[in-house]
MITI-944242 format. One record per residue (C-alpha): x, y, z. Coordinates in steps of 0.5 Angstrom, whole numbers, plus 500, padded with zeros to 3 digits. Each point is the difference from the previous one (the first is absolute). Layout:
N
R   xx   yy   zz
R    X    Y    Z
...
This chain:
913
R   xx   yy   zz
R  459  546  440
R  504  495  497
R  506  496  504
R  506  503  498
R  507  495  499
R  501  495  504
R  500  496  495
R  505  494  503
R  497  502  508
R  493  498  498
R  502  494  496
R  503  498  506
R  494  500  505
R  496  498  494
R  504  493  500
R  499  500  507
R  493  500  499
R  500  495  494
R  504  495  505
R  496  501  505
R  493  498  496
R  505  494  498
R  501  498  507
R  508  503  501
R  499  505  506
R  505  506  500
R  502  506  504
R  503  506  497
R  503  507  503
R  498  507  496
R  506  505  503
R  501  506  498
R  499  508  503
R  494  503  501
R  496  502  495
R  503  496  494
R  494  495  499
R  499  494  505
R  494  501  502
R  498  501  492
R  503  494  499
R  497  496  506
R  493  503  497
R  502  498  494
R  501  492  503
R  492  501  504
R  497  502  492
R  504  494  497
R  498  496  506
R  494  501  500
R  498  500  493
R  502  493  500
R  497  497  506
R  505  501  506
R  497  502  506
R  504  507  504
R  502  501  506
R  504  505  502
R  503  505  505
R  504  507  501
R  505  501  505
R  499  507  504
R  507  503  504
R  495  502  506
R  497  493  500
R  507  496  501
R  499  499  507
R  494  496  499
R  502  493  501
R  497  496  493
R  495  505  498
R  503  499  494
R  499  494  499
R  494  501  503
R  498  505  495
R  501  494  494
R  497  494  503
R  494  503  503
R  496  499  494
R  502  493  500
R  499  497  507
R  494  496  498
R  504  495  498
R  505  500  507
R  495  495  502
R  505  495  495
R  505  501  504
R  503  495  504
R  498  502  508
R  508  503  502
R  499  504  494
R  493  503  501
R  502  501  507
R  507  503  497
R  496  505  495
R  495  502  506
R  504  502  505
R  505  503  495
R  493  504  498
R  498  502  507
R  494  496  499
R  501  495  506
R  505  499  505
R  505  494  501
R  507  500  501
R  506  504  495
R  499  496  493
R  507  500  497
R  501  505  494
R  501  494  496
R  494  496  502
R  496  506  497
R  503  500  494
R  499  493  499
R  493  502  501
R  499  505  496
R  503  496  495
R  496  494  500
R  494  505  501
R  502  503  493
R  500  494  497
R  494  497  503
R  496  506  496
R  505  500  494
R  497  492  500
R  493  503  497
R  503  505  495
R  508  504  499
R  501  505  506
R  504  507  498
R  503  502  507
R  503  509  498
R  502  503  506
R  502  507  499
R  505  505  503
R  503  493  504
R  506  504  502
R  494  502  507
R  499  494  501
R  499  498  507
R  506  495  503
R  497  495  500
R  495  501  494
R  506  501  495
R  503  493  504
R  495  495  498
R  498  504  493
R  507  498  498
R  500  493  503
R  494  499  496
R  503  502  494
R  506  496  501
R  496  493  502
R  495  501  492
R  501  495  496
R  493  497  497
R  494  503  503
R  497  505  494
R  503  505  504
R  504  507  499
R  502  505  504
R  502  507  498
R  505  505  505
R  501  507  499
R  505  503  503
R  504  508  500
R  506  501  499
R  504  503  504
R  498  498  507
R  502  501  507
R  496  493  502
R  505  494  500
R  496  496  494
R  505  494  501
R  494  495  500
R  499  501  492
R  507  497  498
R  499  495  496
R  493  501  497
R  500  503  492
R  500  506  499
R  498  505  495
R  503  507  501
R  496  505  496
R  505  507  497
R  497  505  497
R  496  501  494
R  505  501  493
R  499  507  497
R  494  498  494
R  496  497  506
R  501  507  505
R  498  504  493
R  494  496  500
R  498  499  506
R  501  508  501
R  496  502  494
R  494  495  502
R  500  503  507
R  503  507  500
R  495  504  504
R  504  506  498
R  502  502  493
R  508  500  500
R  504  502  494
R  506  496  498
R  505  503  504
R  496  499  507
R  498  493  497
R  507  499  500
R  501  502  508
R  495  496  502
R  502  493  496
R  508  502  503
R  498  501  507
R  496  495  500
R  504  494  498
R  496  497  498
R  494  498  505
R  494  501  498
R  496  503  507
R  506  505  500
R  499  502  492
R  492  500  502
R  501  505  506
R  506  504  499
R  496  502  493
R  493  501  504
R  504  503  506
R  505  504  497
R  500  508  501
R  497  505  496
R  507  504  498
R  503  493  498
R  494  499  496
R  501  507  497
R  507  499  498
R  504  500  507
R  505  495  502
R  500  499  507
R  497  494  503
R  500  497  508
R  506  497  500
R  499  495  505
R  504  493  501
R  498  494  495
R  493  498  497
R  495  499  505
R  502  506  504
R  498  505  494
R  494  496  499
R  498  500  508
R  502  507  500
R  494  502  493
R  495  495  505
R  502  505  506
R  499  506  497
R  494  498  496
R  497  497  507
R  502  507  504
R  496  504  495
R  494  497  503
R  495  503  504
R  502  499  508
R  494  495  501
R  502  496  494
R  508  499  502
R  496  498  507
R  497  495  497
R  506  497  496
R  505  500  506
R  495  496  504
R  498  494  494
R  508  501  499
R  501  497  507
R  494  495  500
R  504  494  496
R  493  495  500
R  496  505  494
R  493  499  504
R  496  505  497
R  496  500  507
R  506  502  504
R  502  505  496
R  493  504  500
R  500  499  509
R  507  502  501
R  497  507  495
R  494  500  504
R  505  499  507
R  504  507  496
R  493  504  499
R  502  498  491
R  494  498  496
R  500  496  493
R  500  507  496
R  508  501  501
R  501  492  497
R  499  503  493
R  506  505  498
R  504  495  502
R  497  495  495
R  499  505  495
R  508  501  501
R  501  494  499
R  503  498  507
R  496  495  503
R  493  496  498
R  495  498  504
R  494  494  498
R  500  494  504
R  507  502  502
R  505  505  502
R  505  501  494
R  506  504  499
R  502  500  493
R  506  498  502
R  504  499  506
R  505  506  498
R  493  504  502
R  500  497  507
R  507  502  502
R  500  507  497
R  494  502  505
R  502  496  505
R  507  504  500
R  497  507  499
R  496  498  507
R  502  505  505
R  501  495  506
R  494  504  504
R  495  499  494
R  502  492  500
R  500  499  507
R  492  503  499
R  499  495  494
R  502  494  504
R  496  502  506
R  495  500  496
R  501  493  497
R  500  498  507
R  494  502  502
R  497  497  494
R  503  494  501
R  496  494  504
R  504  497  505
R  496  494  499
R  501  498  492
R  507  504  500
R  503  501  507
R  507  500  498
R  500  505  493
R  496  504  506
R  506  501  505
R  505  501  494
R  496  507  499
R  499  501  507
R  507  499  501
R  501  504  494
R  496  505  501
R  504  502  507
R  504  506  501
R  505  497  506
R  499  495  504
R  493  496  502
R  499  495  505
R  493  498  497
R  503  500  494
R  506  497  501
R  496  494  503
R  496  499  493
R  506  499  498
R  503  494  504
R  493  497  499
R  501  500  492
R  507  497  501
R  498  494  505
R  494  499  494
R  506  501  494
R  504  495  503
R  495  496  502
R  498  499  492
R  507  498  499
R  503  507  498
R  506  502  504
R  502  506  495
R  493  503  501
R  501  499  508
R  506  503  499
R  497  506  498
R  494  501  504
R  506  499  506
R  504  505  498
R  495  505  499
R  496  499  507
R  508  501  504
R  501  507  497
R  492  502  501
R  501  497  507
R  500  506  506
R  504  495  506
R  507  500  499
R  499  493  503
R  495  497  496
R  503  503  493
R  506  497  502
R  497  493  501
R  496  502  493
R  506  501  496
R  503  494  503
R  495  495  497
R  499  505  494
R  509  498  499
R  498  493  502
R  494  500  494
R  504  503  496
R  507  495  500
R  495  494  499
R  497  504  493
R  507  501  499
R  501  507  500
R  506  501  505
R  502  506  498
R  493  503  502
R  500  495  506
R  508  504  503
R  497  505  499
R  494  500  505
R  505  496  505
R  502  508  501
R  493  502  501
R  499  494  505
R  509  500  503
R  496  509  502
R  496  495  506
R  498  499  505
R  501  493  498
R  499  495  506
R  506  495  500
R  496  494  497
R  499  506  494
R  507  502  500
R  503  492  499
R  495  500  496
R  502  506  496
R  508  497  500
R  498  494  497
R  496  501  494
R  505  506  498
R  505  494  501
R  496  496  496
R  500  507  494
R  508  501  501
R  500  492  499
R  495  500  493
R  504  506  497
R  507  498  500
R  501  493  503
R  506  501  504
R  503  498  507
R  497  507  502
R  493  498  500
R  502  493  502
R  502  505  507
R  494  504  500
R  496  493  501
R  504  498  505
R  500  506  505
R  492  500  498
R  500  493  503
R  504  503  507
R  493  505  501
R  496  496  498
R  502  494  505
R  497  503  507
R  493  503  495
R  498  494  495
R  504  494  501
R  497  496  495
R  502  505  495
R  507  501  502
R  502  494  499
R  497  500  493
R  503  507  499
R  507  496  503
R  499  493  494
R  498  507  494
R  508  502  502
R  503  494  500
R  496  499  493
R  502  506  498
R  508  497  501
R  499  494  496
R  497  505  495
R  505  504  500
R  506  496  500
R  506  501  503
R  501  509  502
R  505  504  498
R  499  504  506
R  495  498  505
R  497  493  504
R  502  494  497
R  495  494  501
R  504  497  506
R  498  507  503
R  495  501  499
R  497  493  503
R  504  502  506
R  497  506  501
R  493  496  498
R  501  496  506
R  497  505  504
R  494  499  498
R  495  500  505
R  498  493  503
R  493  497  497
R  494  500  506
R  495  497  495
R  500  493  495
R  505  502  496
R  499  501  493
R  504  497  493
R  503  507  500
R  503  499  508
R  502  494  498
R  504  502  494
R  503  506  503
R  502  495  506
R  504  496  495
R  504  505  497
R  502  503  504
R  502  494  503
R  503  498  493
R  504  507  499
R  502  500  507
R  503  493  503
R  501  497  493
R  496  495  495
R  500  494  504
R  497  505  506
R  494  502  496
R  498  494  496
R  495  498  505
R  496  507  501
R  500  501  492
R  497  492  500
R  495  503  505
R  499  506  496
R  499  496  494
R  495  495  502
R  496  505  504
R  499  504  492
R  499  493  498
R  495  498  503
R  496  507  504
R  495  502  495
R  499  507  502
R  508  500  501
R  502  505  493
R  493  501  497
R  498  507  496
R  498  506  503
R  500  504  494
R  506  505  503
R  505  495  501
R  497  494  497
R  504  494  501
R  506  504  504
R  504  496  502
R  500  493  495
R  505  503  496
R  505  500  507
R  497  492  501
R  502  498  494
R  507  501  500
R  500  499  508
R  497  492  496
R  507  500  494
R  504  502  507
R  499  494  504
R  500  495  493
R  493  499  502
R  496  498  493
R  493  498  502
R  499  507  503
R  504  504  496
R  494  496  495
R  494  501  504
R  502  507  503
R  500  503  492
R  494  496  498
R  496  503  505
R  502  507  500
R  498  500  492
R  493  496  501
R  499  506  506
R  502  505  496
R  496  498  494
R  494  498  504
R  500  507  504
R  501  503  491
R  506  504  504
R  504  501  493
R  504  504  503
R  504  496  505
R  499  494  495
R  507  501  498
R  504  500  505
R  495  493  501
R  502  497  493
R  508  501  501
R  500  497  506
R  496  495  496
R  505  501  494
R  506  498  503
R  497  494  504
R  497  496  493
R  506  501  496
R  505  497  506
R  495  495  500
R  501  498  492
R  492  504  499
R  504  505  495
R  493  500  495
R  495  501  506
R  505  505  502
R  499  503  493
R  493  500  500
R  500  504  507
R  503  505  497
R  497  501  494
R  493  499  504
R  502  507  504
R  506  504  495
R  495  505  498
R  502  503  507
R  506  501  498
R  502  501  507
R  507  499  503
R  499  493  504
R  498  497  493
R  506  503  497
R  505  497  505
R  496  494  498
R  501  499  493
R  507  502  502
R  501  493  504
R  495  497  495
R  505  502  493
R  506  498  503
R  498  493  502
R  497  500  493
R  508  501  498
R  496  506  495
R  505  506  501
R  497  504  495
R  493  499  505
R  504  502  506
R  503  506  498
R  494  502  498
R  497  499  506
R  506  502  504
R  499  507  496
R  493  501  502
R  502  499  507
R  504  506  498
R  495  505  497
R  495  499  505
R  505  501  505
R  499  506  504
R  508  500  501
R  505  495  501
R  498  494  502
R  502  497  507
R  501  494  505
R  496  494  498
R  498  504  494
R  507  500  497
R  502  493  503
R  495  497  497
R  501  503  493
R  507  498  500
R  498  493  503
R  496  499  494
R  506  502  496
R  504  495  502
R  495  495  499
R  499  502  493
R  508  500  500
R  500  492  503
R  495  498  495
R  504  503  494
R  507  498  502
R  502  507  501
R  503  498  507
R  506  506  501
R  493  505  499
R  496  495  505
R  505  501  505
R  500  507  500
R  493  500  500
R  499  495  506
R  505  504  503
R  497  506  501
R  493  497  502
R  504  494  505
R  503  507  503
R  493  503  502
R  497  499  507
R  494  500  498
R  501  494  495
R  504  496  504
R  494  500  504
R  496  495  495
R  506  497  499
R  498  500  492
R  507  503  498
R  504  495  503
R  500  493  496
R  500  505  492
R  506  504  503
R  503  493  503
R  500  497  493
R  502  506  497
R  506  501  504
R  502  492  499
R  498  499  492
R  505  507  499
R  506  497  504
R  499  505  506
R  497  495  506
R  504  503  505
R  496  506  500
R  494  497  501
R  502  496  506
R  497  504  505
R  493  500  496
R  501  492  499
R  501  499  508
R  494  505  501
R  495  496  496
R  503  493  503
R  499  503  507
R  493  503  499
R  498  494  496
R  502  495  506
R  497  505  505
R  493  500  495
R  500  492  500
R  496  500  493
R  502  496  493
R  500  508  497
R  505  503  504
R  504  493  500
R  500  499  493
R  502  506  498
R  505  500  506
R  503  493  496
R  500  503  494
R  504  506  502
R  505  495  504
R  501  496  494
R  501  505  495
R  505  502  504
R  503  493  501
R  504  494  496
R  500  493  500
R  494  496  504
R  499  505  504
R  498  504  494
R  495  494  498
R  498  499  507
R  498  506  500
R  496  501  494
R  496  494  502
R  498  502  505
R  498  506  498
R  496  497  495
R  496  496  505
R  499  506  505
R  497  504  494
R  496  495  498
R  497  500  505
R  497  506  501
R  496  506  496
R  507  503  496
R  499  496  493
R  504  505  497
R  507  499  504
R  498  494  500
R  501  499  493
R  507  505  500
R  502  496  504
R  500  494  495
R  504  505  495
R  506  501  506
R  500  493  501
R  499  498  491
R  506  504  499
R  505  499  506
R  499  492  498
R  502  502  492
R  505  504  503
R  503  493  504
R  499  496  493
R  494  497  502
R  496  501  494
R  495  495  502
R  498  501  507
R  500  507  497
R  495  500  495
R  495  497  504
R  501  507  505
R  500  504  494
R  494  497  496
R  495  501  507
R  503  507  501
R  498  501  493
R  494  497  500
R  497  504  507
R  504  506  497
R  496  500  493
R  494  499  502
R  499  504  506
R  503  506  495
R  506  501  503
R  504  502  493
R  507  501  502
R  502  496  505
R  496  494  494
R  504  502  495
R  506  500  505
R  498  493  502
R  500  498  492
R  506  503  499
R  503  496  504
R  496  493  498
R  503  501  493
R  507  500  503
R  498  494  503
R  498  497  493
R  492  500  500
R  495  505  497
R  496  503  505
R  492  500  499
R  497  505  497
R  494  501  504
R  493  498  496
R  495  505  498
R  495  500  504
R  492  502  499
R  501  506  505
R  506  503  496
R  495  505  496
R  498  503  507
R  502  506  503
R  502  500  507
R  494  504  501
R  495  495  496
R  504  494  504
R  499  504  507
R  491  499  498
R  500  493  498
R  505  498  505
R  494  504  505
R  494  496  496
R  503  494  499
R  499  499  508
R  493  502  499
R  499  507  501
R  494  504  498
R  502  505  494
R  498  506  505
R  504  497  506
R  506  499  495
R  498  509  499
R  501  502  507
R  505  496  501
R  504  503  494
R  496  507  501
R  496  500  493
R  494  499  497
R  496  493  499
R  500  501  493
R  507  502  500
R  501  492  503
R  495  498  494
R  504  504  495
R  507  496  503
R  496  493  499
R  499  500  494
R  506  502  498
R  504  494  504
R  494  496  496
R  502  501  493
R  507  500  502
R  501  494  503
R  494  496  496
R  495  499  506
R  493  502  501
R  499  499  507
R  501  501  507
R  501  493  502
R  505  500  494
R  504  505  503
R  500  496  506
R  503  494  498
R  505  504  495
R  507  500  504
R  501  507  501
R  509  501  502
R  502  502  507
């Protein structure tokens, strides 16, 4: 039968295929209800894949295969894994253990989608790859995460991948976001007549073919079964029809009656290939024989048109598969699962053996329960948290002690929040709170429910369930009391100031009871010593506990690795421990290295908050094009701690159109209003922006409300855009406290950055030769520090009070080094303001000279700035998570469009800041 419609959709996927023969990868979503045609359209893509020299790899989901950790992924590389040899060793090692194939440490979810990225492109080397992956909305967790971050990275590896995905769901499909999609209606009126008459089974007179056409709406499956299915007295001119809610329920419902007019043997049959989700037809014939079926029953159900079996066991369409498993009576699944079980070997596939003996279970089972805990140890050992999860939870409800159940409901919540399902990890804290619990478990239980309420909400009542988890934890764990003590005083930061609840005085007043360490301390003790320290006997007080803190972070190797869960847990804490005592080689050190750890561990999902400690340390060291190239190198995320960095980054360009795009993305991905440091650091940006602009009335409102928060006062960032905000828009007085906060910190800190930017604020708060005293030091002390960016603000400040005294030479000449810096570090704003003033005294401002490397995205900047320091073009793919060829694509690229055509060219080319 021919391919009805669908005209647009397949010119879709045959451009998909056409760009990737040509060598421009792609990736596309097919969406729409059950039944509507995706499969007949990805069947589509295999023919016209195949006909032209592609090679397929495919794989389909399965709803009870969603507790599997990467069998889906699995099921479409397994033809592929001749090639893993390729990979480099942390990558092979990564897809290995993922699979179950060797043992090693928990690879990163990212780590694997690397690999598996660069194993398609390995095979696509030899020829086009098409990658179709069917009913993607059963995906297991961890499958659907590297596929879609696969289809994100393509670029130019001869590669497409091709998703089909039901709609409705109840699964959380969020991870799709971003990638084409092509949403599939029904079938035009013409093409439902023409498919009907080519494929009736049953004569219908135009009054019946009218019903089907209306009821059917359109989606082909359901025009084909309610014409094939429909009773007999609708057929003879009736008008009744099941009335159930929405298409693929009629449709399943037509599968459920046919399959339950069969003989009892057959149904049999069906329910145990339905609950098998490998399709091994040898399986399925020990699991009959384990149930005393033969083979002869397997052919009213393929006469029917239910199911299909040759190499494999197929169902002719997964609507088939949820009909007979729903019409299941539960002792006929429970007889169906153990009989899988028993033909399962425990050797080749431990896991799917005790998730059907588990299954099969009417109860509880300690054996069983136990094979469960065995499972969640290997699925996590693979990397797969929420497969772990659901191993766990099972085991608990099976678990016949009441002690041990409440131990496994524990760890089965623990697993749960680590996979981010927090609503399911409350609610096995319930089962785990029956007990008994001993009081480890139970200061255990009250930290990760702290931990949940803190996640969800982000308010000062989750900060409190920290710290009275950090109280029971003392006498029983003391190393992870203190940690738990440090996560509530972060917590504060985070959030700000409370509008009920603890403050971040008191909560490092109450943190001072942390238990004393008995061991060497650790980077994390240190911190927390220092903080409290800092929140309780002042900035001076604390200054040299956070100094300890920083350098034991600097200089440990092991002090913030990551680890999978939490990766580089508390970087992001030590960053702004850095800004708070102006201690610029830190801040640099600490944010590089928590970019290169992350990297080198592929923990994509950590690499944002990373790259924004990064972000802000490159644009206040003047680098504002290599903080471009990062983001770009990483926005395909999407993830909030990169917004926040294109915020700051946007706002120091002077680009408002930019910064409110970014500051409305912060919006939309937001769970709900923003808090503490989140809202700070956007209103910081904004009177950034506002600086630049010269709008100095929106910059001191915007400064204000950052200066007010706690939490952003401790890294002392609001300070100096508040202060000259106040001064330019004639409200210094109110910026007194401010100023003599910063004067104070800065000669507590002793360091050129506090110092310049203390007498920056302290002559743009002044008049006479104190002012320019004032300036010049400034200007001395920043200059001999990292912080290039103030350093250049503070040539405009001091260029436009010397114009403003009549002394318009001594002026051009801080306005023409201002310009000068500002224009070519990007600075936007602040170099037009600069210009600005330049003209008042009389002289044209340069304009800045076209440069080889202007054609170049941030992007393609990024990757010869990474080449140019002699960087394999594979150590340039791990580093920016993508393929080799994808590199090579970029090269040529950056080639034409900056006249080169080598790589020691690029080295010698000078590349910007």
């Amino acid at each position: 039968m021919d391919f009805l419609g669908r005209r647009a959709e397949r010119a879709t996927v045959d451009n998909l295929l056409s760009r990737a023969r040509a060598g421009l990868s792609g990736a596309i979503v097919v969406r729409g209800e059950a039944g509507i045609g995706k499969t007949v359209l990805l069947e589509h893509a295999r023919g016209a894949a195949e006909s032209s020299g592609f090679r397929v790899v495919s794989s389909v989901g399965v709803e009870s295969e969603t507790q599997f950790a990467f069998a889906g992924l699995h099921q479409l590389c397994a033809p592929l894994l001749d090639h893993v040899g390729a990979l480099p060793e942390p990558q092979r090692t990564a897809l290995g253990v993922a699979f179950g194939q060797q043992s090693g440490t928990v690879p990163d979810r990212f780590l694997i989608g690397l690999a598996t990225l660069n194993l398609l492109a390995e095979v696509a080397e030899e020829g086009p790859l098409l990658c179709l992956v069917d009913d993607a909305q059963w995906l297991d967790e961890a499958s659907a995460q590297v596929l879609t971050f696969v289809a994100r990275r393509v670029a130019a590896e001869r590669m497409a991948l091709v998703f089909a995905l039901r709609d409705p769901t109840d699964r959380d499909m969020g991870m799709f976001e971003g990638i084409p999609v092509v949403c599939l209606g029904g079938l035009d009126e013409n093409d439902a007549r023409a498919l009907l008459a080519a494929a009736a089974h049953t004569p219908l007179d135009n009054g019946m073919r009218d019903r089907v056409i209306a009821e059917a709406c359109g989606n082909p499956l359901a025009l084909l079964e309610l014409a094939r299915s429909a009773p007999a007295a609708w057929l003879g001119g009736g008008f009744e029809l099941p009335e159930l809610p929405g298409t693929t329920h009629r449709i399943e419902d037509t599968f459920r009656r046919r399959s339950g007019s069969l003989p009892v043997p057959t149904q049999t049959l069906l329910l145990v290939a339905a609950l098998d989700s490998t399709g091994e037809v040898d399986l399925l014939w020990r699991a009959a024989a384990h149930l005393g079926i033969a083979y002869e029953p397997a052919a009213p159900a393929e006469a029917a048109g239910l199911l299909e079996i040759d190499t494999r066991v197929r169902f002719r369409h997964p609507l088939v598969r949820s009909a007979v498993l729903r019409a299941a009576a539960p002792l006929e699944r429970r007889r169906a699962h153990d009989a899988l079980a028993a033909a399962t070997d425990p050797d080749v596939d431990p896991d799917r053996r005790a998730w059907h003996r588990a299954q099969a279970v009417l109860g509880t089972d300690e054996d069983a329960a136990a094979g469960l805990v065995r499972s969640a140890d290997r699925a996590r050992a693979r990397g797969g948290l929420a497969a772990a999860a659901a191993f766990m939870e099972h085991a608990a409800r099976l678990t016949p002690d009441p002690a041990a159940r409440a131990g496994r409901a524990l760890e089965a919540a623990h697993a749960k929040q680590e996979a981010g399902a927090s609503e399911d990890a409350l609610e096995l804290l319930k089962i785990a709170a029956a007990g008994p619990l001993d009081p480890l478990q139970q200061a255990r239980l009250e930290l990760l429910r702290a931990r949940i309420a803190f996640h969800l909400v982000r308010d000062s009542i989750g900060g409190g369930m920290l710290l009275h988890a950090a109280r029971s934890l003392a006498p029983r764990d003391a190393a992870l009391s203190r940690e738990t003590y440090l996560h509530a005083l972060e917590a504060a930061i985070v959030t700000g100031n409370f509008v009920r609840g603890r403050s971040i005085p008191e909560v490092a007043e109450a943190a001072r009871a942390a238990p004393t360490p008995t061991w060497p301390q650790r980077p994390v003790d240190l911190l927390l010593d220092g903080l409290v320290e800092t929140f309780t006997q002042g900035y001076a007080a604390g200054l040299p506990g956070r100094r300890r803190a920083l350098e034991a972070f600097v200089h440990e190797p092991d002090a913030d690795t990551v680890d999978g869960a939490n990766g580089c847990r508390w970087g992001w804490l030590a960053i702004r421990t850095a800004m708070s005592v102006f201690d610029d080689e830190s801040l640099r050190s600490l944010a590089i290295r928590n970019v290169r750890v992350t990297r080198e561990a592929g923990a994509l999902a950590t690499l944002p908050a990373a790259l924004l400690g990064q972000s802000i340390m490159l644009v206040l060291s003047g680098e504002i094009a290599r903080a471009a190239e990062q983001n770009a190198s990483a926005a395909a995320t999407g993830a909030v701690p990169l917004l926040h960095a294109q915020l700051v980054l946007s706002a120091w360009r002077g680009h408002p159109t930019e910064t409110a795009e970014a500051h409305a993305a912060i919006v939309r991905k937001a769970a709900g209003p923003a808090h503490g440091t989140e809202e700070s650091l956007t209103q910081y940006a904004m009177s950034v922006l506002h600086n630049g602009l010269g709008d100095y009335p929106a910059a001191y409102a915007a400064g204000k409300r950052a200066y007010d928060s706690e939490a952003w006062r401790f890294n002392n960032m609001a300070h100096s855009e508040f202060i000259e905000a106040a001064c330019r828009s004639g409200r210094q007085d109110s910026a007194a406290e401010a100023l003599e906060q910063l004067s104070t910190r800065a000669l507590a800190s002793g360091t050129p950055w506090g110092l310049g930017l203390a007498a920056r604020a302290r002559a743009l708060s002044s008049a006479g030769p104190k002012a320019e005293e004032s300036y010049r030091e400034a200007i001395e002390q920043l200059g001999r520090c990292r912080m290039a960016a103030h350093l250049a603000r503070t040539h405009l400040v001091y260029g436009e009070w010397l114009r403003r005294e009549g002394r318009r030479q001594d002026a051009r000449e801080q306005l023409r080094t201002a310009h000068g810096m500002l224009l070519d570090m990007g600075a936007d704003a602040f170099a037009l303001r600069a210009g600005r003033e330049l003209r008042a005294t009389g002289e044209h401002p340069r304009k800045r000279s076209a440069q080889p490397t202007d054609s170049l995205t941030a992007h393609e900047l990024h990757i010869a700035r990474l080449v140019a320091t002699g960087a394999t073009s594979r150590e340039v793919a791990t580093e920016l998570f993508l393929s080799p060829r994808t590199i090579d694509a970029h090269l040529r690229s950056i080639f034409r469009k900056v006249g080169i055509t080598s790589r020691r060219q690029l080295r010698e080319l000078p590349l910007p800041r």
